[in-house]
N, C-alpha and C positions, 0 to 999 in steps of 0.2 A: 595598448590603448584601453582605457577602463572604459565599462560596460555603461551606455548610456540611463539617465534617470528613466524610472519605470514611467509611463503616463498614466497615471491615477486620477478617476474621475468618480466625486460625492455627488450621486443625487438625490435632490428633494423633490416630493412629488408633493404639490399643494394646494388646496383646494380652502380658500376663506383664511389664511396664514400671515395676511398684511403685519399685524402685530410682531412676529415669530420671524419671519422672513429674513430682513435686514441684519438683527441681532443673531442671527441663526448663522448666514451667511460670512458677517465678520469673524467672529468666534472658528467658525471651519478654515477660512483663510489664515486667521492665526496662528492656529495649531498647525495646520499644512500648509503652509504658503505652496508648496510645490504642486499641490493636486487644485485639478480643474474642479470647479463646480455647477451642477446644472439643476435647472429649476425648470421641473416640468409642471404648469399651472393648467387646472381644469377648468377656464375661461372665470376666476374666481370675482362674485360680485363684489367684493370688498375693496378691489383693488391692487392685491396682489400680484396679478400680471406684471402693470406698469411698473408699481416699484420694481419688481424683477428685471423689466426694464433698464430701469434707472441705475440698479446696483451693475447691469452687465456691462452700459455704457462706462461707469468709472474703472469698470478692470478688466482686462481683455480674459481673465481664468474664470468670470459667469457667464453662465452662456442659458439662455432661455427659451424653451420651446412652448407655446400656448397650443392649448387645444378647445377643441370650439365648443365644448360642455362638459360638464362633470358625470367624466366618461368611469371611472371608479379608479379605486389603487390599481387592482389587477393589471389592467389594461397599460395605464401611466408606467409600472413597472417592466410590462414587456417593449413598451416603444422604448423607455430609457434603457434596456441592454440592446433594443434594434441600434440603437444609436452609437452605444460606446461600442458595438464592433463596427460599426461604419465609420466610424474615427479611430478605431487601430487602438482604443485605449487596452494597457495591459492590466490593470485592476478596476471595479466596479464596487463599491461599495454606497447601499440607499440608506437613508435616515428617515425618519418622520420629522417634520416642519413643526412638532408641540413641542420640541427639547426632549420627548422622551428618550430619545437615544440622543447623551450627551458626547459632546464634539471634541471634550476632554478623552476621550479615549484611543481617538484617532490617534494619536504619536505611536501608540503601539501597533497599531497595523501600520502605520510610513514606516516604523525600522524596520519591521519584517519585511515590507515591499523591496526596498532599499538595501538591505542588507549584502552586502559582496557575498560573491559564492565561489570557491574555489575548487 
């Protein structure tokens, strides 16, 4: 029986990202259709919550968690790994929500995730 897919979860942690969000989001589903993605939002006045929102409602693989103020990265980064071992995921990899870490690089950690091990 081959070895089930890894569950791989991208989080963005974002705070004021409205702009970045969406186009951030599609682009990661692109490249990995297989890995979850989650948006942790710092109660952001821009609007970025909802849309986060809006994008989890069309796809069951975003998934969003608000917090009640712009509590900083730090913080956003330890609730999202409290999270992905509460969900059993087996890889965790975060991004920044400006594009600085572009989403084009992800296939090369999915084949490694991925990869058969004999």
């Amino acid at each position: 029986m081959p070895d089930p897919q890894p569950r791989v979860l991208i989080a963005l942690a974002t705070y004021n990202e409205r702009d970045n969000v969406a186009p951030l989001v599609q682009e990661i589903r692109g490249t990995v259709p297989g890995a979850d993605v989650l948006i942790m939002d710092d109660n952001s006045p821009d609007g970025t919550g909802t849309l986060a929102d809006t994008l989890a409602a069309a796809d069951p693989q975003v998934h969003v968690i608000h917090r009640p103020g712009k509590l900083g990265l730090g913080t956003a980064l330890l609730d999202v790994m409290r999270h992905a071992m509460h969900e059993n995921y087996d890889f965790l990899i975060t991004m920044d929500a400006d594009f600085s870490h572009q989403p084009r690089y992800l296939p090369r950690f999915w084949r490694a995730w991925t990869r058969p091990t004999s």
